[in-house]
C-alpha positions as CSV (number, residue, x, y, z in Angstrom):
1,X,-67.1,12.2,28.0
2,X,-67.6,15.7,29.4
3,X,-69.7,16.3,32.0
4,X,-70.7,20.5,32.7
5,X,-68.9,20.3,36.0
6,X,-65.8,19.2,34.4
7,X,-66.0,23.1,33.0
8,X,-66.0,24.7,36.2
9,X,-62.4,24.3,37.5
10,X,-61.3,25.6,34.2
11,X,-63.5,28.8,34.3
12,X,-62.5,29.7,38.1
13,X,-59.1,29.0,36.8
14,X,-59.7,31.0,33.9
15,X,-61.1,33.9,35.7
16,X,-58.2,33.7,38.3
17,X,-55.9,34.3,35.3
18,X,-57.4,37.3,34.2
19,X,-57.8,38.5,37.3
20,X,-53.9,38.1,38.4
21,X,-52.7,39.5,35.2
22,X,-54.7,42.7,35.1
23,X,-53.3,43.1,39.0
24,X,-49.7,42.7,37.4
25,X,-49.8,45.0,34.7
26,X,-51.0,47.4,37.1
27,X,-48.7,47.3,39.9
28,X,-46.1,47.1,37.1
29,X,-47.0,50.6,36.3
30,X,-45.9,51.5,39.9
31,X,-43.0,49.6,40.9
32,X,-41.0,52.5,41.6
33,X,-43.3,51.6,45.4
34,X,-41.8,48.4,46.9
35,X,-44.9,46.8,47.2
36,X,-46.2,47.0,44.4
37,X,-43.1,45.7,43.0
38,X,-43.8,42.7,44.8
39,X,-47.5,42.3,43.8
40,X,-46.7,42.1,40.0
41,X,-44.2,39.9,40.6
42,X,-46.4,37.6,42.5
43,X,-49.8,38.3,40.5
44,X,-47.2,37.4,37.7
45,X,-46.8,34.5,39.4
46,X,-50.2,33.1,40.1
47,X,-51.4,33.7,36.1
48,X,-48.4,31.8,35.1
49,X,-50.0,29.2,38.0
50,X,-53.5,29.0,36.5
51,X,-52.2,28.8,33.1
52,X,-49.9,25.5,33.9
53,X,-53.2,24.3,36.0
54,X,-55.9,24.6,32.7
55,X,-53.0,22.9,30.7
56,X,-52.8,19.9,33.1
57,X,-56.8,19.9,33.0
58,X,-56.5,18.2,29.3
């Protein structure tokens, strides 16, 4: 049985996915700047995160 609360850990996680990959893409469009090198990679990092998070939700 699922109850609505169940949902919201998903949709924060959700959200948090979108949020870090549209932060990658754009500091990937700029990594010619060290630190935005580093914010793609680690924006990169965090959707990859989320994603293995909302698979282990079930």
């Amino acid at each position: 049985m699922t109850y609505e609360h169940d949902k919201q850990p998903r949709a924060v996680l959700q959200a948090c996915a979108v949020a870090c990959k549209s932060c990658a893409e754009e500091c990937a469009g700029h990594e010619s700047h060290e630190h935005c090198r580093i914010c793609a990679e680690v924006c990169s990092r965090c959707e990859r995160t989320c994603g293995e998070l909302i698979d282990n939700l079930g």
